[in-house]
N, C-alpha and C positions, 0 to 999 in steps of 0.2 A: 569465617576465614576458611580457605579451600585446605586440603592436607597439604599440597603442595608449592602454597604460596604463601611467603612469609611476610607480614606488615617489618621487618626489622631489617636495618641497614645491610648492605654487604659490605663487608672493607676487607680493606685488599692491604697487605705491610710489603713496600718496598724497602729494602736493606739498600746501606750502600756502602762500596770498600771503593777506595784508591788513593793516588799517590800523592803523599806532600810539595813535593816538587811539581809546578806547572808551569809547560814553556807557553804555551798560550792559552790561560787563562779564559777569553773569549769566546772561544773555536770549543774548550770542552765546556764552557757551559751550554752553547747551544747544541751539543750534543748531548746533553744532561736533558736539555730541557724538552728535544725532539723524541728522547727517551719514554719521559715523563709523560709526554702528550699520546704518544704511540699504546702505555701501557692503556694510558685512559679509554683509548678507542675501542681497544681490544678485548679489553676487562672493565665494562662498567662496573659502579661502585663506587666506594667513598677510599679513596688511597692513602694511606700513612705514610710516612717517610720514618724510616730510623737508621740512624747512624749517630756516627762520634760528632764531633767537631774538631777533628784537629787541623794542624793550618792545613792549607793548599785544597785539592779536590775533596773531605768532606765538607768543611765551610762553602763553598763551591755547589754542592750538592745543595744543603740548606737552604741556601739562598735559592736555588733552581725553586726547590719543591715549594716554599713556602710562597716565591711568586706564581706558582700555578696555582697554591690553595688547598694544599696540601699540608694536612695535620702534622705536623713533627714529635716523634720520641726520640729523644737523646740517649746515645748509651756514653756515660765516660770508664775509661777503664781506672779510673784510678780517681779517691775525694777531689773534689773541685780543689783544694789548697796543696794537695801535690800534683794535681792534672798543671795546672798553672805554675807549675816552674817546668813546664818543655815549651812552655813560650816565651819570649821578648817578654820584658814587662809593660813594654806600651803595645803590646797585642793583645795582653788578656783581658782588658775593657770593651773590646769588641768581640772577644769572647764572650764575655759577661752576658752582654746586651744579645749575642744570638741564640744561650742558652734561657735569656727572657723570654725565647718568643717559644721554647718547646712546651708542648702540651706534658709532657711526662720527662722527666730527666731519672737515668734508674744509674747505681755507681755502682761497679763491678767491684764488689771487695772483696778477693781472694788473696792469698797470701801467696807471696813470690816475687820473683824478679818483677821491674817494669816493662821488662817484652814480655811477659807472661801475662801481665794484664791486661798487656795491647790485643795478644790471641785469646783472651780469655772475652775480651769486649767484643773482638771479631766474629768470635763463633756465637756467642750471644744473639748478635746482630741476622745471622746465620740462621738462628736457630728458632728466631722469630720474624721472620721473614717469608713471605711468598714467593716471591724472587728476588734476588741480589743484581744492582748494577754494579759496573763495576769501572772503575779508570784504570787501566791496566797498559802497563807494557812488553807485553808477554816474558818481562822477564823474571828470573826468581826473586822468593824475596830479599829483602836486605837486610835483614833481619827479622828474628820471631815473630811471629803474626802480621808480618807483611801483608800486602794486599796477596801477593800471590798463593802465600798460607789460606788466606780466606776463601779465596776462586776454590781453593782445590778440597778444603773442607767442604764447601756448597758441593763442589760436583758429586763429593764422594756419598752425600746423602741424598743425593741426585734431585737439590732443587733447579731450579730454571737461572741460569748464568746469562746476563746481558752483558757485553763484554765493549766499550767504547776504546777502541785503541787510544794509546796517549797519544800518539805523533802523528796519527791521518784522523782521528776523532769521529773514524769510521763506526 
């Protein structure tokens, strides 16, 4: 084997932050997924995905990456039996069922408020990460560890920010 040529995989971790609320669902997945394809071109390699699952654009995201074929880790900010009461109770079965399909589920247990966990899972996400996409609407957050918390933590350690507006899914 040459010094310079390695027999072993390259992977590459895409993070992803953004927002619970989606007014077209449709429109940011194919910008999820035109994401997805773009980093592929760019950056051969074997691509991970890691993010939460919570409702709206993570679960979103999941569904993108895992139909491209893309490995998933899970981060939840909080044990699965309190992560599950910030949903519907006829929602967390399809929670369930899409933390079945991650290759690694890891649970942030620090101790503190539950916006605190949510930032604690953000910068995690952050911090294991190649680059961050992100559903964003360039506004602040709405609380602790918002998506906007997150953009702004990535930039401040100056990883690579993809940024999909929410309302043009530019």
């Amino acid at each position: 084997m040459s010094a310079g040529a390695s027999q072993l995989p390259l992977f590459h971790v895409v993070g992803f932050t953004g927002h619970r609320q989606l007014a077209e669902a449709p429109q940011a997945a194919a910008a999820i997924r035109e994401v997805l394809a773009q980093l592929g071109r760019e950056l051969p390699g074997n691509w991970v995905a890691l993010s939460s699952v919570a409702a709206g654009s993570d679960q979103l995201f999941v569904r993108e990456a895992r139909a491209a074929g893309l490995a998933w880790h899970a981060i939840l900010p909080l044990p699965r039996a309190e992560f599950a009461k910030d949903f519907p109770p006829e929602e967390w079965p399809g929670v369930e069922t899409l933390l079945g399909a991650a290759e690694h589920v890891r649970v942030i247990n620090e101790n503190g408020t539950r916006e605190d966990a949510y930032l604690d899972a953000g910068i995690e996400t952050v911090n294991d990460s190649d680059v961050l996409l992100a559903l964003w609407d360039g506004q602040p957050a709405r609380g602790r560890g918002g998506t906007a918390d997150i953009i702004a933590y990535a930039r401040d350690l100056g990883r690579p920010v993809v940024v999909i507006d929410a309302a043009t899914h530019a």
